[in-house]
N, C-alpha and C positions, 0 to 999 in steps of 0.2 A: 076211371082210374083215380084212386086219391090224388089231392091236390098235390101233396109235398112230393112225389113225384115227378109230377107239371112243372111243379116249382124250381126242386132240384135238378132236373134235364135242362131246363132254362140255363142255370145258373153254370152247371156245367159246360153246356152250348158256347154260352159268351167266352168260360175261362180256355177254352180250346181252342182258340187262335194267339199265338206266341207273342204276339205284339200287346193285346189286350190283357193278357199275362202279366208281362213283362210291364206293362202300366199298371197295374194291379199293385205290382212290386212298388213299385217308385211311389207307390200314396200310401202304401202300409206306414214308409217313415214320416207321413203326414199328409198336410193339404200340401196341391198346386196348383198354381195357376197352368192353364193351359198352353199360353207361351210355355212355362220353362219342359212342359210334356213335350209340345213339338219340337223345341230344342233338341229333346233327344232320339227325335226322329225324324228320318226324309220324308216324311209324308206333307201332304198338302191340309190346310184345316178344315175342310170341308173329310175331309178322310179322318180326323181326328175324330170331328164331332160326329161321324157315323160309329167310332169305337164305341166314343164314350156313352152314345145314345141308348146301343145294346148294352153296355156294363148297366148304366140306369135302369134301364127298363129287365134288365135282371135282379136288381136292387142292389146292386153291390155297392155301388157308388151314388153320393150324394151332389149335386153343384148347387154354387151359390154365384150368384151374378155379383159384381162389383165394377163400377165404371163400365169399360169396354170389354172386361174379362171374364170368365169363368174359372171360380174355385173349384175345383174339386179335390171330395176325398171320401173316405170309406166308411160304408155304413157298416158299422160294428156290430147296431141289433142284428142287421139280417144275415152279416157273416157268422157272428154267435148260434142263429139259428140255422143257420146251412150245415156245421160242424156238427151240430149235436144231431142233425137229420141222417145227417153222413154218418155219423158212429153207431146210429140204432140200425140204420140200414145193415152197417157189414157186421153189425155181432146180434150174435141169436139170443132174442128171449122170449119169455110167457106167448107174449101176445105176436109173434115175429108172424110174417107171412107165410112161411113154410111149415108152422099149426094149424094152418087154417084147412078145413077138411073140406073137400068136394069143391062144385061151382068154380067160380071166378074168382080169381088169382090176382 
């Protein structure tokens, strides 16, 4: 299976729980430190850093250590690339997968 498939189902995967969403949201208007994240949630940080672990290893998100903290915020190259992924997937052209004749799909 093509990679940006792999890629895209990842990325998907991660944004499909509400809460990981819902953080998603809260670093489009910037970095946070992780304190002011679990401010806005009853979670424990051990339950944070398993979000934030999946958002990373989807590439959405980037951290940066400081002192005893974690920045985090949004990786823009790979969100740029997930949209334009996303947009060739649902509209038809030349080269779309549903041109392709015979074999595997």
């Amino acid at each position: 299976m093509e990679e940006k498939y792999i890629e895209n189902a990842k990325v998907l995967k991660a944004l499909s729980d509400p809460k990981r969403l819902r953080i998603v949201d809260m670093l489009s208007c910037g970095e946070l430190c992780a304190c002011n994240i679990l401010e806005r949630f009853h979670i424990t940080q051990p339950t944070l850093s398993h979000d934030m672990k999946v958002l990373m290893s989807a590439g959405l998100v980037k951290a940066r250590p400081e002192g005893k903290w974690i920045y985090y915020s949004l990786n823009d190259e790979r969100l740029k690339a997930f949209y334009q992924q996303l947009g060739e997937i649902f509209t038809s052209k030349p080269d779309c997968i549903c041109h392709r004749k015979g074999g595997d799909i």
